[in-house]
C-alpha positions as CSV (number, residue, x, y, z in Angstrom):
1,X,14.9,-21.8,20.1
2,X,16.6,-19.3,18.1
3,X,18.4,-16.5,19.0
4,X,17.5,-13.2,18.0
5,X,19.7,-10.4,16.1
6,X,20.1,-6.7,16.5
7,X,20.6,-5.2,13.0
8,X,22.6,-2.2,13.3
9,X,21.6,-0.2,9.6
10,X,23.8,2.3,8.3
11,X,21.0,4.5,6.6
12,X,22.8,6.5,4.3
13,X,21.0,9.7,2.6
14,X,19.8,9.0,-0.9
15,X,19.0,12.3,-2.6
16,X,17.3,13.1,-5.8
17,X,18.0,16.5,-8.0
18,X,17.9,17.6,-11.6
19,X,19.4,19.1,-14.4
20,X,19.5,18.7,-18.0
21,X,22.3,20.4,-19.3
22,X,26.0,19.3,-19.3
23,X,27.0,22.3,-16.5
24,X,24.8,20.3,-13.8
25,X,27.4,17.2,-14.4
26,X,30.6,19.4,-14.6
27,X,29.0,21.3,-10.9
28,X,28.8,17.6,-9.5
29,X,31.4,16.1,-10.7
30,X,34.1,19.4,-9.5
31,X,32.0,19.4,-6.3
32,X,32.0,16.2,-5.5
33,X,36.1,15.8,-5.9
34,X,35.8,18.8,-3.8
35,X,34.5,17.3,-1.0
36,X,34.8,13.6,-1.1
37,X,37.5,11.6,0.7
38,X,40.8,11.5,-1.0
39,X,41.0,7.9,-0.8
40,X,37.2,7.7,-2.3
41,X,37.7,10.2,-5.3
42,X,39.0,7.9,-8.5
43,X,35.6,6.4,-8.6
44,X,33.8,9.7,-9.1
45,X,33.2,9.9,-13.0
46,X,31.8,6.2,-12.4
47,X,29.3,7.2,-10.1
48,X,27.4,10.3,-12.2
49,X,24.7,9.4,-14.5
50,X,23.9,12.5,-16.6
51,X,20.9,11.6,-19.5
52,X,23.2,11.0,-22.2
53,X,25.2,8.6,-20.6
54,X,24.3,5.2,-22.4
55,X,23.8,3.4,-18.6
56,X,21.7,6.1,-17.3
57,X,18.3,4.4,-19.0
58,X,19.1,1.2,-17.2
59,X,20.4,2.6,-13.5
60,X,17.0,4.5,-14.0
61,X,14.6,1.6,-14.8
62,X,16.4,-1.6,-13.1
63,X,15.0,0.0,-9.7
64,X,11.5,1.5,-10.9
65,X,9.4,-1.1,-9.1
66,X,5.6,0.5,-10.2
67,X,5.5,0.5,-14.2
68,X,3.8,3.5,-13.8
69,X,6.6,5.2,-13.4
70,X,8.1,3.7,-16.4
71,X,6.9,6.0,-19.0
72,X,8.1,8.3,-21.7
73,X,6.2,10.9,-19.6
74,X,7.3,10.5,-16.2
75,X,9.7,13.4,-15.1
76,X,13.3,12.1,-14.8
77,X,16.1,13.3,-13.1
78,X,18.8,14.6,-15.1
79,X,21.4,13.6,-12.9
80,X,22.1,10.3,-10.9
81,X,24.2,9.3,-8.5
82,X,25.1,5.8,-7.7
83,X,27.4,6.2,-4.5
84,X,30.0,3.4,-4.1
85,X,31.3,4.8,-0.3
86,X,29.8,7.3,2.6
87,X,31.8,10.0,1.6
88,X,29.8,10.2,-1.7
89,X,26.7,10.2,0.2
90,X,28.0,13.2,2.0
91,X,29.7,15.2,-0.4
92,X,26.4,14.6,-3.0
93,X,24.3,16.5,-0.3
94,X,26.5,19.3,0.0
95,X,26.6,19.7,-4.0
96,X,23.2,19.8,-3.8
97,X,22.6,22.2,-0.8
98,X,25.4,24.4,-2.9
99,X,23.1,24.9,-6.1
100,X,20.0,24.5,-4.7
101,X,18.7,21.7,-6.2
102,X,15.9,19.0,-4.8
103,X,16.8,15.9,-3.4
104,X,15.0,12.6,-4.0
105,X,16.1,9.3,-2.5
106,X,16.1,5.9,-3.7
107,X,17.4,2.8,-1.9
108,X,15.3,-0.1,-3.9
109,X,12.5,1.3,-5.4
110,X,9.7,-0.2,-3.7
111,X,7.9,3.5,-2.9
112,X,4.5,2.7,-4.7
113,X,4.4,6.4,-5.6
114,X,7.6,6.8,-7.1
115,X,8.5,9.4,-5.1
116,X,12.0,8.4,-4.1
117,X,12.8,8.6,-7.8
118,X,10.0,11.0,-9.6
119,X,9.6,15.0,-8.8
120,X,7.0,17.4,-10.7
121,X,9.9,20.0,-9.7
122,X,12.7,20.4,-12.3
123,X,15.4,19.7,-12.1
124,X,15.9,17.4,-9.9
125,X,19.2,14.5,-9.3
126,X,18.5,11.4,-8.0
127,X,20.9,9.8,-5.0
128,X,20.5,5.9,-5.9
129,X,22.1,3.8,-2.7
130,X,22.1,0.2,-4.3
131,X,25.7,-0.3,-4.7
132,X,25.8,0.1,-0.8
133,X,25.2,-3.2,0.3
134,X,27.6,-4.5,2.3
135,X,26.5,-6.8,5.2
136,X,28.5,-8.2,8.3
137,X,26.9,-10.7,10.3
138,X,28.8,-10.8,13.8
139,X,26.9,-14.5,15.4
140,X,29.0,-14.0,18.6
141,X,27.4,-11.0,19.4
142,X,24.0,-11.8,17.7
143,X,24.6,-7.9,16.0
144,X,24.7,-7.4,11.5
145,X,26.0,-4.4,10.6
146,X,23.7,-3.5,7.0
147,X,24.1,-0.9,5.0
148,X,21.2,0.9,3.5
149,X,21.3,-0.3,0.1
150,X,21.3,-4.1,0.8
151,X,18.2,-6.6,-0.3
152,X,16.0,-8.3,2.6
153,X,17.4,-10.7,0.6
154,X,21.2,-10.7,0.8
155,X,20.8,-10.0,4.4
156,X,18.9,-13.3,5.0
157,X,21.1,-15.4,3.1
158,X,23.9,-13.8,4.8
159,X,22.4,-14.8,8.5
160,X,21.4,-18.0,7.1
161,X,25.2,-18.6,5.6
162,X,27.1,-18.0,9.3
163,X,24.3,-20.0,11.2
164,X,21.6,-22.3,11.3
165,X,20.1,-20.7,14.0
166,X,19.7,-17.1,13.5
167,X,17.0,-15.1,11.4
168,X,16.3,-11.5,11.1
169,X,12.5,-10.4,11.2
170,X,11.5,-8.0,8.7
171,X,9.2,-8.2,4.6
172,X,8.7,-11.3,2.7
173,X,10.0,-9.7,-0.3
174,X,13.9,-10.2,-0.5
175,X,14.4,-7.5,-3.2
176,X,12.8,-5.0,-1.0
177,X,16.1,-2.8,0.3
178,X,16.5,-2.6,4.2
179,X,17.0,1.2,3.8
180,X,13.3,2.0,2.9
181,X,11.7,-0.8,4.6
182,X,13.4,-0.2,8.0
183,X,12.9,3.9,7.7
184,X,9.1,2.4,7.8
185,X,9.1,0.3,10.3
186,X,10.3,-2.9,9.4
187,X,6.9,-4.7,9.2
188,X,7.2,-8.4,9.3
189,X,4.9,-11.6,9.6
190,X,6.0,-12.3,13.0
191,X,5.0,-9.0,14.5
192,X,2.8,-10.3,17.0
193,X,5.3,-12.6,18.6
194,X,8.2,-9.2,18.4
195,X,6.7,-6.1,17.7
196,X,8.5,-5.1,14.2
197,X,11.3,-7.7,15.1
198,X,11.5,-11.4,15.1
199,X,13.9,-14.2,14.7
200,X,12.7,-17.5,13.9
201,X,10.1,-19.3,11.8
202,X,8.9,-23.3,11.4
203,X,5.3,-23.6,10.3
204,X,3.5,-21.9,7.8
205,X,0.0,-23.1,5.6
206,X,-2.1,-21.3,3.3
207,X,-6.3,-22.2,3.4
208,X,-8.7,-21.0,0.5
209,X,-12.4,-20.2,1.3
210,X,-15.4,-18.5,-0.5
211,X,-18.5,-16.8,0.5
212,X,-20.4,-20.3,-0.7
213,X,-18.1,-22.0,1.9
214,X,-19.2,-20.1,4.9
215,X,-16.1,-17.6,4.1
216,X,-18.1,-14.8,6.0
217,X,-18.0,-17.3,8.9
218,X,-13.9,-17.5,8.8
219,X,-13.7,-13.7,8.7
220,X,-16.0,-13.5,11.6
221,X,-13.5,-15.7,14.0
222,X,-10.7,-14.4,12.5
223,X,-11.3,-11.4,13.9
224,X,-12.3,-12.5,17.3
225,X,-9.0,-15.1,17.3
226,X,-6.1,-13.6,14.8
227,X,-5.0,-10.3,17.1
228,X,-5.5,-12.3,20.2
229,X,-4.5,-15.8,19.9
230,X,-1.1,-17.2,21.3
231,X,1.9,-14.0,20.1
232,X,3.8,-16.8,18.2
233,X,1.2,-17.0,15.9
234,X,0.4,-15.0,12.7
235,X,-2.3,-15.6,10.7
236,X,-3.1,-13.1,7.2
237,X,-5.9,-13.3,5.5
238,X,-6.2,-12.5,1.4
239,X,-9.2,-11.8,0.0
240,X,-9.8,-11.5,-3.6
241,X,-12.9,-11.5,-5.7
242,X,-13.2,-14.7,-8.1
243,X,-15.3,-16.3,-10.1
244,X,-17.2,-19.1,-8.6
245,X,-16.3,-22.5,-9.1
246,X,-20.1,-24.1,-7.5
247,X,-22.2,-22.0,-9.3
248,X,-21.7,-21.0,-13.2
249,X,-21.5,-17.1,-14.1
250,X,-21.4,-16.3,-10.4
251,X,-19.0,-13.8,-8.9
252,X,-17.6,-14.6,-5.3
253,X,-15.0,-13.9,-2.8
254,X,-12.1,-16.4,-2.3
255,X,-10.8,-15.6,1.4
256,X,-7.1,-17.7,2.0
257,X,-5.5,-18.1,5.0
258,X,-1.5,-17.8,5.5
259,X,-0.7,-19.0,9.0
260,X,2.8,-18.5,11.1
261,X,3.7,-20.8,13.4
262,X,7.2,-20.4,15.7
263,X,6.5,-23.9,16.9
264,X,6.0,-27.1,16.0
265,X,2.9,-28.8,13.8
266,X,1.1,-30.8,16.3
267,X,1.0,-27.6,19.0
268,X,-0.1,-25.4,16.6
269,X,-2.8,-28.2,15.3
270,X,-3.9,-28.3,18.7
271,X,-4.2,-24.5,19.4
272,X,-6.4,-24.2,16.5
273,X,-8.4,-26.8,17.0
274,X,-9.9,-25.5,20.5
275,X,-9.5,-21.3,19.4
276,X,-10.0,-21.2,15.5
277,X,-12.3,-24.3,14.7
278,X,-13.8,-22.8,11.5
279,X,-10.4,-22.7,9.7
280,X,-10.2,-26.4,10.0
281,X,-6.3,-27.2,10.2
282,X,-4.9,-30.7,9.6
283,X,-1.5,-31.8,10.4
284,X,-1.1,-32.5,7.0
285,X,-1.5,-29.3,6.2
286,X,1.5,-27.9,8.0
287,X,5.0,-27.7,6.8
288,X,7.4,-27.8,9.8
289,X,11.1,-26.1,8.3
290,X,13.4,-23.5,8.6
291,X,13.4,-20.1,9.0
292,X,15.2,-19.7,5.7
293,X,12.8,-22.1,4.0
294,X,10.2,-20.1,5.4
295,X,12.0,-16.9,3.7
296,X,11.5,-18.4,0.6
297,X,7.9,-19.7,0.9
298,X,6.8,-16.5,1.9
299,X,7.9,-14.9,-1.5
300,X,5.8,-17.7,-3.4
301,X,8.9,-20.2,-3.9
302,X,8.5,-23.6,-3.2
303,X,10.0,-25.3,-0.8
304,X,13.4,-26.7,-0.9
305,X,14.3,-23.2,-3.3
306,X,17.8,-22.5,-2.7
307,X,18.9,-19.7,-0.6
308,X,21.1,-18.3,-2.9
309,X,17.8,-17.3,-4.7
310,X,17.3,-14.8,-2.4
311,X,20.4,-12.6,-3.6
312,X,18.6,-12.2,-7.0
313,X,18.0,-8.4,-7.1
314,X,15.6,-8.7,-9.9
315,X,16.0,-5.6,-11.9
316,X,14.0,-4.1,-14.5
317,X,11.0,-6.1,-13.5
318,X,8.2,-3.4,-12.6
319,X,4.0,-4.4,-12.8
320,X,1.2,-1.5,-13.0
321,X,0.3,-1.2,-9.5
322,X,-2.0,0.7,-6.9
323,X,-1.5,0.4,-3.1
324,X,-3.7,1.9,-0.1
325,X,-3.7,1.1,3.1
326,X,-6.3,1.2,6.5
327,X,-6.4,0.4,10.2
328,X,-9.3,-1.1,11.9
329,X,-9.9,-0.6,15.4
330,X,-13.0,-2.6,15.8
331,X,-14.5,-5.9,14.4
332,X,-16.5,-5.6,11.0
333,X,-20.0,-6.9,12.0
334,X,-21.2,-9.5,9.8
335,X,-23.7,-7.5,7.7
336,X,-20.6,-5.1,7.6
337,X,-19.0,-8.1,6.0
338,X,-21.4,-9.0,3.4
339,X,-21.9,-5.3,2.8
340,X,-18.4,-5.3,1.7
341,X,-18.4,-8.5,-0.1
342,X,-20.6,-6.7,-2.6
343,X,-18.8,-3.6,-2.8
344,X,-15.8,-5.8,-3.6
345,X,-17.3,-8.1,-6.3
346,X,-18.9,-4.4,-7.8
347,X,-15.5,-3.2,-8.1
348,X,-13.9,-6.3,-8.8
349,X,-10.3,-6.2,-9.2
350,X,-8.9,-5.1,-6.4
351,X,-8.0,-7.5,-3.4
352,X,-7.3,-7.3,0.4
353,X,-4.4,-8.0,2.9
354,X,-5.3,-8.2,6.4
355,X,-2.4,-8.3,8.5
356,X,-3.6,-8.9,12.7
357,X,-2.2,-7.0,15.0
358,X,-2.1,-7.8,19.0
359,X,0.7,-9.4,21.1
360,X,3.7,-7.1,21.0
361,X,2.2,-5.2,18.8
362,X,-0.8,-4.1,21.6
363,X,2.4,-3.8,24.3
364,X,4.4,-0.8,22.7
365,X,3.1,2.8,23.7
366,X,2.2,4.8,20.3
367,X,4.5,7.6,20.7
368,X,7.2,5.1,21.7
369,X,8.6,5.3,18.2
370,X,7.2,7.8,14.5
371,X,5.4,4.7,13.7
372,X,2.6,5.0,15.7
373,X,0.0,2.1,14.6
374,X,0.3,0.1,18.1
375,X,-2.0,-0.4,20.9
376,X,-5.8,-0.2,19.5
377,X,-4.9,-1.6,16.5
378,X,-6.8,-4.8,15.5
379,X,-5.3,-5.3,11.8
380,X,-4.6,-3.1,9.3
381,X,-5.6,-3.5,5.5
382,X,-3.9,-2.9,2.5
383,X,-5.8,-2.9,-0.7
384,X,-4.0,-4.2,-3.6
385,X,-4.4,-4.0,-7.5
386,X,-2.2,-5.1,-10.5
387,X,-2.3,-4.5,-14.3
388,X,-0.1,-5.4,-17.2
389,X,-2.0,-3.6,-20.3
390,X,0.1,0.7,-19.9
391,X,-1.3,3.6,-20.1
392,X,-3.3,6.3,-18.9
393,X,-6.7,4.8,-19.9
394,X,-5.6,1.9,-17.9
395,X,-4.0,3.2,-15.1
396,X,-6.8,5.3,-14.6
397,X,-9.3,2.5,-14.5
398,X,-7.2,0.9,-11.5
399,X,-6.5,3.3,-9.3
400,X,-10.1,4.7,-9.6
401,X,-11.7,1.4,-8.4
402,X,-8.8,1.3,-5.7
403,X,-9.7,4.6,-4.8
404,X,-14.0,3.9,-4.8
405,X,-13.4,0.5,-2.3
406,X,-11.3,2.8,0.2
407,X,-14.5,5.1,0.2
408,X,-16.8,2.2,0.5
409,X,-14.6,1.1,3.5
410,X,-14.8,4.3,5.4
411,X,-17.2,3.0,8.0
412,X,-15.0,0.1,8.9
413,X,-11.8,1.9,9.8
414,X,-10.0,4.1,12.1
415,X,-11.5,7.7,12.2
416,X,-9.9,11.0,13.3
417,X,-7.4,10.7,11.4
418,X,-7.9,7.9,9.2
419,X,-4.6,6.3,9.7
420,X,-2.2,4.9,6.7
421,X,0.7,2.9,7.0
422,X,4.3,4.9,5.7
423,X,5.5,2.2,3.5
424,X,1.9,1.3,1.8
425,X,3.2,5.2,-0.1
426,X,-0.4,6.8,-1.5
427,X,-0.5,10.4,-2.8
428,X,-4.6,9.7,-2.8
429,X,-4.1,11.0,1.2
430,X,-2.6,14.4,0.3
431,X,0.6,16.4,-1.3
432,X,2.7,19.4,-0.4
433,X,3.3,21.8,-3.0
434,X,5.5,23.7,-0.8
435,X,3.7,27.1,-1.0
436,X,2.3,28.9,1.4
437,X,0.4,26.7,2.9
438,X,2.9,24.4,3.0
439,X,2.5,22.9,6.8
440,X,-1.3,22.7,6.4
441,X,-0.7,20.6,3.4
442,X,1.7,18.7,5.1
443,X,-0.7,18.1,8.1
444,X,-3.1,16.4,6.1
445,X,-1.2,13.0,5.3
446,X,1.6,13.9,8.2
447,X,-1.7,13.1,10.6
448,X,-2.9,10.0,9.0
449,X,0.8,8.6,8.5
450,X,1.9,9.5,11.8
451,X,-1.2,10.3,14.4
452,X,0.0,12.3,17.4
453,X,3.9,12.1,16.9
454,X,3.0,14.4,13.1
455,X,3.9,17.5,15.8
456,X,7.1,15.6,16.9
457,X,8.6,15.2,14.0
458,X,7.7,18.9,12.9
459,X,9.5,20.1,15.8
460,X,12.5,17.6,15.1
461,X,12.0,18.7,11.3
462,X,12.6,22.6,12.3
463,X,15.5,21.7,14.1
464,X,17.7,19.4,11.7
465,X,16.5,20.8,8.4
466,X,14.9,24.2,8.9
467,X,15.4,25.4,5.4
468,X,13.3,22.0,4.3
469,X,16.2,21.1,1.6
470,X,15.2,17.3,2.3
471,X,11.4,17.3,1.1
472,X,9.4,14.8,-0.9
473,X,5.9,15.1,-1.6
474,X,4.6,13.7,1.5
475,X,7.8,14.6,3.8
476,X,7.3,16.4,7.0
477,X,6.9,19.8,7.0
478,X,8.9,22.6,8.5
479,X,6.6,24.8,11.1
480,X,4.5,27.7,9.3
481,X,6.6,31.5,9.8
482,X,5.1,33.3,12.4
């Protein structure tokens, strides 16, 4: 059995300002010397990014992870800083504060918005954490110490490097950087065994399925099974509309099955056998390996991929994308099913992620933590579109289909507020233009994102930050002036 590990993360500030003009650099760069360690200020000049620095293009674009983004029209900052210790992390905030200018933070890039790296308020300076990536993996004492700018990656080939036996639980996608996906929640695929923390992996398999198939039939007990089965199991379902391969010039939907086992084949064979019969699992359909392996095969690598892989930080590689996300409290009915089928062969290309929830996941009170998507929870959904042709006709296109099959959905999810999940970023659920009505705004996606604890963190937000300096277009809002 594998022992589990306590990350400790260092979540460093990234910040986000700009300026066009050479007096915003000269500010930062005297401000920063100001204020910065003596022992940290030689690297200063190598850390400021002004527009007509020859790097700044590149530091920009390798961490833009929505090509959306990517454009000659999308607002850039006019100033970014790429802090190499915590004393530049510190000392860029209180440059900033002194001006005023807005902050935006970026650790990796993964915000499908953009918003840790694009403002509509100018200027604006970017505070870009990836050269803080240092990891130490302490195995005695089953504790990492991560900073905020380190990949999913490095850290997991860093556990995997001092033991055999340790994993950390956390996304599938090792260029994702620990300082956005932890401020989130950390979702992993073995949430049901740990809540949003895990530690080791040796079975996974993948299943295809379509409607002519009896795929309705699959969905049906994977609902009734996949939140309430044995915790060590996870089992995510992708659903994707297709053309059919049994009947010519037909449209269908192609439902797979990605299963997570912490245990061995012939249990897990057994388990299904007697609770999910439909899916139909075969021993030879298992892979019994490592949790590192299982790293790797969860990012679509094959197995036997070296682990070293895994520190490949993958720069400048943004798609076209469009992300939303739902929670589902109760099981879709099988006419609800087929219902949607339609809806999602009428819109075509968008596909679904249903993630179960359960186990741990049904044990942790919702104001235990901001994330608040516990007990009550069956799955949750997150609806999923990619395009490679740019532009606004295009892009348009997309995110208007996303954006009709999250209406369609509306009977089938959670209600009062219609939750979202933080890290699934979509501006479709409201924006704060930080006028007058600035908290109302902010109530309107603060509720969905966070249900009840939306008052919390106002009332923690009015004591840390009153003056709101940290915002973002879906940050928590400061409480309205009475």
């Amino acid at each position: 059995m594998a022992k589990s590990l306590i990350i400790l993360l260092l979540l460093l500030l990234h910040v986000s300002a700009s300026f066009a003009d050479f007096s915003l650099y000269s500010h930062f760069l005297k401000c920063l010397t100001k204020h910065t360690n003596p022992s940290d200020q030689a690297t200063i000049s190598t850390i400021l990014f002004a527009q007509s620095n020859v790097w700044y293009p590149s530091v920009l674009q390798n961490y833009i992870r929505n090509a959306r983004f990517n454009t000659s029209s999308t607002p850039k900052p006019s100033l970014i800083i790429t802090p190499l210790h915590e004393s530049h992390v510190q000392s860029t905030i209180v440059c900033a504060k002194s001006i005023p200018i807005q902050i935006k933070i970026r650790s990796g890039g993964y915000d499908y918005e953009g918003i840790s790296y694009v403002s509509d308020l100018r200027p604006f300076v970017v505070l870009n954490l990836f050269n803080l990536r240092n990891i130490t993996v302490d195995i005695q004492n089953d504790v990492a110490v991560v900073q905020a700018g380190a990949t999913l990656g490095k850290l997991y080939n860093q556990i995997w490097k001092s033991s055999k036996i340790h994993g950390f639980p956390a996304g599938v996608c090792p260029t994702v950087v620990v300082g956005g996906h932890l401020s989130g929640g950390g979702y992993g695929n073995m949430l049901r065994q740990y809540g949003l923390s895990v530690d080791n992996v040796i079975d996974a398999r993948i299943v295809d399925r379509t409607l002519e198939q009896n795929a309705t039939d699959l969905v049906v007990q994977w609902q009734e099974v996949a939140p309430h089965v044995d915790d060590r199991l996870f089992i995510r379902l992708l659903l994707r509309p297709v053309d059919s391969k049994i009947v010519k010039g037909q449209k269908t939907v192609r439902v797979s099955v990605v299963t997570l086992f912490l245990g061995g084949a012939d249990e897990l064979v057994t388990l299904l056998e007697k609770q999910f019969p439909t899916l139909g699992l075969k021993k030879e359909n298992c892979n019994e390996t490592t949790w590192i392996d299982l790293v790797l095969w969860w990012t679509n690598y094959p197995l036997g991929t070296k682990p070293e892989t895994l520190l490949d930080r993958n720069l400048n590689s943004a798609d076209f994308l469009k992300r939303k996300s739902d929670y589902v409290q109760n099981p879709i009915s099988r006419d609800g099913l087929e219902w949607i089928w339609k809806r999602v062969i009428e819109v075509w290309s968008i596909g679904f992620v249903f993630n179960p929830y359960g186990g741990r996941m049904s044990e942790i009170p919702s104001d235990a933590t901001p994330f608040p998507h516990w007990a009550g929870n069956l799955l949750k959904i997150q609806y999923s579109v990619h395009w490679e042709v740019p532009g606004s006709v295009a892009e348009k296109n997309y995110t208007t289909q996303a954006r009709r099959l999250y209406s369609y959905m509306t009977p089938f999810v959670s209600k009062n507020p219609r939750s979202s999940f933080l890290n699934y970023r979509d501006l479709d659920i409201g924006i704060n233009t930080f006028g007058e009505n600035s908290y109302e705004e902010g109530e309107v996606y603060g509720l969905k994102y966070f249900n009840d604890n939306f008052e919390r963190l106002v009332k923690v937000k009015s004591e840390v930050d009153p003056e709101n300096f940290f915002r973002n277009e879906q940050s928590i809002p400061v409480p309205p002036k009475k």
